[in-house]
C-alpha positions as CSV (number, residue, x, y, z in Angstrom):
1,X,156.4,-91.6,13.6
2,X,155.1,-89.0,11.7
3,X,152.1,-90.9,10.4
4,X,151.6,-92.0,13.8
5,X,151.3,-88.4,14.5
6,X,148.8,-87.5,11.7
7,X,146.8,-90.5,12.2
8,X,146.5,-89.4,16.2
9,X,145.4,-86.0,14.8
10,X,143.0,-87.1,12.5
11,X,141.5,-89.4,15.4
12,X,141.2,-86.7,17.6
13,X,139.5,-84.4,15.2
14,X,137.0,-86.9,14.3
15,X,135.7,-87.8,17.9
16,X,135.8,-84.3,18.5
17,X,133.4,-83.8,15.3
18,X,131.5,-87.1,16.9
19,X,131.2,-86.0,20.0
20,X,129.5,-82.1,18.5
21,X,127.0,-84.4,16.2
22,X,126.0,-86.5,19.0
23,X,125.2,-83.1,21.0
24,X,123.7,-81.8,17.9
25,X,121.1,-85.0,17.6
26,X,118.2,-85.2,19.6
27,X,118.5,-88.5,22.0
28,X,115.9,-90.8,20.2
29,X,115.3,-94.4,19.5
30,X,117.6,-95.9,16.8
31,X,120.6,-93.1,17.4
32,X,122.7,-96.0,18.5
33,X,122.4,-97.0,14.7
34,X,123.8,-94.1,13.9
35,X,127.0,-93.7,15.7
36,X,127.4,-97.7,14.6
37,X,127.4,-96.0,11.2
38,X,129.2,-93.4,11.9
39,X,132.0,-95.3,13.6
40,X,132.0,-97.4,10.9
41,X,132.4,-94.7,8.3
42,X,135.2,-93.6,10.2
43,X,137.2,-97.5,9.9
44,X,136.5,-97.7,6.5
45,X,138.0,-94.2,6.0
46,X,140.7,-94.8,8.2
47,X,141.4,-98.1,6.3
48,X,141.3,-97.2,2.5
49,X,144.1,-94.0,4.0
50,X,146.4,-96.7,5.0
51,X,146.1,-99.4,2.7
52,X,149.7,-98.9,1.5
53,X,150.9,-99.4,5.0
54,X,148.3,-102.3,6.1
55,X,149.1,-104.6,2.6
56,X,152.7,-104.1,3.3
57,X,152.6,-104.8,7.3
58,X,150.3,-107.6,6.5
59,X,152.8,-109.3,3.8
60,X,155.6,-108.8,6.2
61,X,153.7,-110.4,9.0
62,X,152.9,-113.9,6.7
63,X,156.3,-113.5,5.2
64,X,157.7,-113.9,8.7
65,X,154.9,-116.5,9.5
66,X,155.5,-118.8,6.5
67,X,159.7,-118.3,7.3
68,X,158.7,-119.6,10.7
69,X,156.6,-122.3,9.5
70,X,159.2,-123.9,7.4
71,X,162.2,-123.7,9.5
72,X,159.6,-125.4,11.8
73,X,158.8,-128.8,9.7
């Protein structure tokens, strides 16, 4: 619960930082290519500060597919 916390945190900060650099920028052609980036950024980040969690909720996931699977045939 308390990552959940800090992860909500971090999310709100960073649409909050978003939302100031999309007021900052001048609306012009191609600054839909930069939120895509920026958004993107943002996953990546988000991604490589839970990679401990997502590998070992991913392995339980297939662990409890392939259990499934075999109890099946």
């Amino acid at each position: 619960m308390k990552i959940r916390r800090k992860m909500d945190e971090l999310l709100v900060k960073l649409k909050t930082r978003l939302d100031m650099a999309a007021e900052a920028l001048p609306a012009q052609p191609g600054s839909g290519v930069v939120e895509l980036v920026l958004i993107i950024v943002v996953l990546i980040s988000l991604v490589l500060i839970f990679k401990g969690q997502l590998t070992s909720l991913i392995r339980t996931i297939f662990s409890q597919i392939d259990s499934s699977a075999t109890s099946v045939f």
